[in-house]
C-alpha positions, -999 to 999 in steps of 0.1 A, spaced: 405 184 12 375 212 6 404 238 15 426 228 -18 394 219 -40 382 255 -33 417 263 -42 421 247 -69 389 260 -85 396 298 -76 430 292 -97 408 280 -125 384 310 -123 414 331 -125 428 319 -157 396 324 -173 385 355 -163 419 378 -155 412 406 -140 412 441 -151 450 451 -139 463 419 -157 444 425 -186 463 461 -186 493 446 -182 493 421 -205 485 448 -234 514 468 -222 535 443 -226 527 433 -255 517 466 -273 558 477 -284 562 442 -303 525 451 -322 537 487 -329 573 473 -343 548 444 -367 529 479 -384 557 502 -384 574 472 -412 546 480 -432 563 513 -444 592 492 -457 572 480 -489 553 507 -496 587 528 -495 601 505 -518 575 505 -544 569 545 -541 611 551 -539 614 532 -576 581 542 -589 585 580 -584 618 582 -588 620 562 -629 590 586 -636 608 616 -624 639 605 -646 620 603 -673 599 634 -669 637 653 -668 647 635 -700 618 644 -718 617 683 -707 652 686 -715 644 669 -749 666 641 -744 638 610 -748 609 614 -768 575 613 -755 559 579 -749 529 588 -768 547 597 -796 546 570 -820 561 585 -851 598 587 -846 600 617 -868 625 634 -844 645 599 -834 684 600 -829 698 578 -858 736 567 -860 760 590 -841 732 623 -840 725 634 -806 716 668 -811 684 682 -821 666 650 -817 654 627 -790 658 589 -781 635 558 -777 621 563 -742 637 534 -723 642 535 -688 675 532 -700 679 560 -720 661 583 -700 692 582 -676 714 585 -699 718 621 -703 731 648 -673 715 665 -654 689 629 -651 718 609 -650 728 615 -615 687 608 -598 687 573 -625 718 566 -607 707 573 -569 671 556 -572 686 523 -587 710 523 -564 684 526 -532 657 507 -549 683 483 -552 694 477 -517 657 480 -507 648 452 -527 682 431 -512 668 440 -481 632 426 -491 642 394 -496 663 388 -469 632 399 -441 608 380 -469 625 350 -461 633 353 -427 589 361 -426 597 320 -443 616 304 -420 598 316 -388 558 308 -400 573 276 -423 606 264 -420 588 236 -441 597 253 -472 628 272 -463 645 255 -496 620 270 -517 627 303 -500 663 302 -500 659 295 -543 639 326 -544 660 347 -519 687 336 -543 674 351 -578 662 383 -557 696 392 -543 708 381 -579 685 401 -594 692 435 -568 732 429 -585 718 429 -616 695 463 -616 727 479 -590 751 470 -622 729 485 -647 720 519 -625 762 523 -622 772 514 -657 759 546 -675 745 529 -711 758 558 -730 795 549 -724 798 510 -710 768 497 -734 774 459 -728 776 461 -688 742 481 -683 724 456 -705 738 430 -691 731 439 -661 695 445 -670 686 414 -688 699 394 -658 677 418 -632 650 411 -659 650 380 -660 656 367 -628 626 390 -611 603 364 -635 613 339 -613 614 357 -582 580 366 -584 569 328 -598 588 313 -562 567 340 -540 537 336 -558 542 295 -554 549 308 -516 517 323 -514 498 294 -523 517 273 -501 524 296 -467 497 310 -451 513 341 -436 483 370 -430 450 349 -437 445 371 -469 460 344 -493 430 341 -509 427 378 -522 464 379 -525 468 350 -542 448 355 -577 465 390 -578 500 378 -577 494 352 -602 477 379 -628 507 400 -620 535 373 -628 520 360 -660 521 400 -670 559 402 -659 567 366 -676 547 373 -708 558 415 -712 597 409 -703 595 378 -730 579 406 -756 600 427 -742 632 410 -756 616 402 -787 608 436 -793 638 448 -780 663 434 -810 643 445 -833 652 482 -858 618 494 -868 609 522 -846 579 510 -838 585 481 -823 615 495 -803 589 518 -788 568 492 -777 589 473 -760 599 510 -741 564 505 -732 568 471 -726 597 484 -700 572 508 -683 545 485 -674 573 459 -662 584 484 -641 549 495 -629 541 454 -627 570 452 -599 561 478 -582 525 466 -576 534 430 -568 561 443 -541 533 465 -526 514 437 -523 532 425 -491 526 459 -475 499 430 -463 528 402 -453 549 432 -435 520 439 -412 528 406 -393 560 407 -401 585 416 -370 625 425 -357 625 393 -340 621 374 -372 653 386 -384 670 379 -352 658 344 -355 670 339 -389 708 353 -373 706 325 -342 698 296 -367 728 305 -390 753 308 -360 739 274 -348 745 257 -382 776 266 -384 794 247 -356 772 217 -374 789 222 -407 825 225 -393 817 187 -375 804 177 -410 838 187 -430 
């Protein structure tokens, strides 16, 4: 009877305190799956610095080739009017600014990656969801929804050069536009609702400025948009800019969210899909 209560108590000891070769161990272990939660980091902050980089290269071509005019320039003495398009330059939309060859090609390529990208960045957002709170998956899958809409939207645009198939671009730009406004209102709500890295509190206030600024700008935006004085067409260019510059920020805001983010996740999100649907073939 002392024999096993010695025992017994050793064994307790032992959990408490591991030694220093299980201690080792355990780290080793457990040290690949940590690496493979800070490597996803990258994955935002690629995102954001693919589409911010690339737009403002685009533009920078346009404008040394003469082919926008300067944001700055508030004038519009040297604006294209009617069917001119020599020896002047055009409002400088994001838009326009790909327009033209050689830019054209690079407005092309970095829509179409930061398109995927962002495709991709909902998908792992919401499997990040449904592994730390399945509680709110349907709130996830609604936002997963008007980002992958929105990725079709901005991939339709980059592909439909606005210079020759007008009404697909902006088509496809006004439904990008609009449904990253509620794409970012869903997350935001997510924020407040999922605690994911601890930091909600910090991250929290900053998403909310940043979606009233895309909801409030893409609504002047349009506005402005319709309108034929050159000034207010230039505005809402500028509107465009700080949208774009707005998205950017808020997606590198979960460089914080991809730090505990991990390949597992995704897996886990594949195994619950192949076990609903035998479930859904019994219910039809």
């Amino acid at each position: 009877m002392r024999i096993h209560h010695h025992l017994k108590r050793s064994t307790v000891k032992c959990e408490k305190a591991p030694g220093l070769k299980d201690s080792l161990f355990s780290f080793a272990f457990h040290l690949p799956h940590h690496q493979d939660m800070v490597l996803w980091i990258i994955f935002p902050i690629s995102l954001s610095l693919l589409s911010l980089i690339g737009t403002w290269t685009v533009y920078g071509l346009a404008f040394s080739n003469s082919h926008v005019c300067s944001l700055s320039d508030w004038g519009g003495d040297h604006t294209c009017e009617g069917n001119q398009t020599t020896g002047c330059c055009f409002v400088p939309t994001i838009s326009s600014s790909g327009t033209s060859a050689p830019e054209n090609s690079l407005f092309t390529a970095t829509i179409n990656a930061g398109s995927f990208l962002f495709l991709l960045f909902c998908i792992f957002h919401h499997a990040h969801i449904m592994e730390k709170h399945a509680c709110h998956s349907m709130l996830s899958k609604f936002a997963m929804v008007f980002g992958v809409v929105a990725a079709a939207g901005a991939f339709t645009a980059g592909n439909c050069n606005p210079g020759y198939l007008p009404l697909l671009h902006y088509l496809g730009a006004a439904i990008s536009f609009m449904c990253i406004c509620f794409y970012t209102v869903l997350l935001t709500e997510l924020t407040r609702r999922c605690v994911l890295t601890g930091f909600e509190k910090i991250l929290y206030p900053l998403r909310i400025t940043s979606t009233v600024i895309q909801v409030i700008v893409t609504i002047c935006y349009t506005i402005l948009f319709a309108q034929e004085d050159y000034f207010y067409v230039h505005l809402s260019a500028v509107f465009e800019w700080m949208l774009s510059v707005n998205l950017e920020l808020f997606e590198l805001s979960y460089a914080v969210e991809f730090c505990f983010f991990s390949s597992f996740m995704l897996s886990n999100l594949l195994s619950k899909r192949e076990e609903e649907k035998p479930l859904m073939m019994t219910m039809s």
